[in-house]
C-alpha positions as CSV (number, residue, x, y, z in Angstrom):
1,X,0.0,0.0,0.0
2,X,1.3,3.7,-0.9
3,X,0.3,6.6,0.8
4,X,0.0,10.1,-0.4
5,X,-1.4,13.8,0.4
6,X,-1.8,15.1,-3.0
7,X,-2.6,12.9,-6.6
8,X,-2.5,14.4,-10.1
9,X,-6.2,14.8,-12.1
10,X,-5.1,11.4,-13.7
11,X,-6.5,10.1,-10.3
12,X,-10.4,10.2,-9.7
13,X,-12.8,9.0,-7.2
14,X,-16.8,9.0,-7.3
15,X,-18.9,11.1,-4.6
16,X,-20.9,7.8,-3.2
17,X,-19.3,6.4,-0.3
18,X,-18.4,2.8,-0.4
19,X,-18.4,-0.4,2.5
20,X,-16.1,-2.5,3.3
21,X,-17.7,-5.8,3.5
22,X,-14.7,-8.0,4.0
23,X,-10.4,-8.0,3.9
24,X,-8.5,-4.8,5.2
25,X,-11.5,-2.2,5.0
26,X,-14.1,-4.2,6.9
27,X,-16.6,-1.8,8.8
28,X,-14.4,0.8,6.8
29,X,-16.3,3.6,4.8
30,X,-14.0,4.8,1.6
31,X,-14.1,6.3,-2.0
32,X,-12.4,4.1,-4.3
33,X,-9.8,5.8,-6.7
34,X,-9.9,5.1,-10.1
35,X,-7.4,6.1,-13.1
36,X,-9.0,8.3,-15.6
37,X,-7.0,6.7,-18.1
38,X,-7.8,2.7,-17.9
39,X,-10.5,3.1,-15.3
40,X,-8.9,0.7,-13.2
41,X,-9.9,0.7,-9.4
42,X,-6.5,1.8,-7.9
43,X,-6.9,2.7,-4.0
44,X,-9.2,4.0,-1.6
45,X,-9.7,7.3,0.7
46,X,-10.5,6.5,4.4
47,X,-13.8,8.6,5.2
48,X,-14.7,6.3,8.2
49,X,-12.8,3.7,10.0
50,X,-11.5,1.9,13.4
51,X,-8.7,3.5,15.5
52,X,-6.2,1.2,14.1
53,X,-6.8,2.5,10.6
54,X,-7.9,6.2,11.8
55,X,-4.1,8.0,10.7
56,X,-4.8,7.1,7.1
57,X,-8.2,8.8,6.6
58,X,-8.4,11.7,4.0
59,X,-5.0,10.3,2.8
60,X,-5.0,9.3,-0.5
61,X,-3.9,5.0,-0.4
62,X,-2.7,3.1,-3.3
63,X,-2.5,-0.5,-4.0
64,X,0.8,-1.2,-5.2
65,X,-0.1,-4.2,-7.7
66,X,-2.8,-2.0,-9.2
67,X,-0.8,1.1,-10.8
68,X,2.7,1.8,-12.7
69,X,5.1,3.8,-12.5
70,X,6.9,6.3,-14.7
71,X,10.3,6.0,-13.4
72,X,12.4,9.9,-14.9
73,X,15.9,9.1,-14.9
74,X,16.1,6.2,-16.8
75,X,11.9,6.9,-18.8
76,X,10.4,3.3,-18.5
77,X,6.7,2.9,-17.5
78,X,7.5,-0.2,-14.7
79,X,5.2,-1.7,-12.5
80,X,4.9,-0.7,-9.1
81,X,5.0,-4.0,-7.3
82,X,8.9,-4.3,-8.9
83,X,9.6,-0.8,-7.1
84,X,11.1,-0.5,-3.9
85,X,9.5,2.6,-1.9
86,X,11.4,3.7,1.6
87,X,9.2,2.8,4.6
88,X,7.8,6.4,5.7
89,X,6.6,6.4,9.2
90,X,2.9,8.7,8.8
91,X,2.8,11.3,11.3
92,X,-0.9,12.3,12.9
């Protein structure tokens, strides 16, 4: 999972709150993300969720096997499972 503060208007989400129903975002209430390019569904914004998962709401969250990346310095479009990210610790 990525986390972010800010995404680009290639990243969308609908106004209609979502439920999770099962996994990671039971009792959770979220907008899914979508890419305006492929319309793939590629993360979620916590609106509503336990204590454990409270720190990541209004944060954009990605899903790491669900987007690719456009790495600058060498331009190739990878995907984003293959790419190591630093662990950030999220401050509240």
């Amino acid at each position: 999972l990525l986390v972010s503060s800010e995404v680009t208007k290639d990243v969308t989400w609908e106004d209609s709150l979502l439920v999770g129903l099962e996994g990671a975002l039971l009792g959770c209430a979220y907008y899914a993300l979508t890419c305006q390019s492929c319309g793939l569904a590629v993360g979620f914004i916590l609106y509503s969720a336990p204590s454990d998962l409270a720190y990541l709401r209004g944060l954009f969250c990605f899903f790491k096997d669900r987007i690719l990346c456009y790495v600058l310095k060498n331009q190739m479009i990878i995907e984003a499972s293959e790419m190591k990210f630093p662990a950030v610790t999220l401050k509240k």
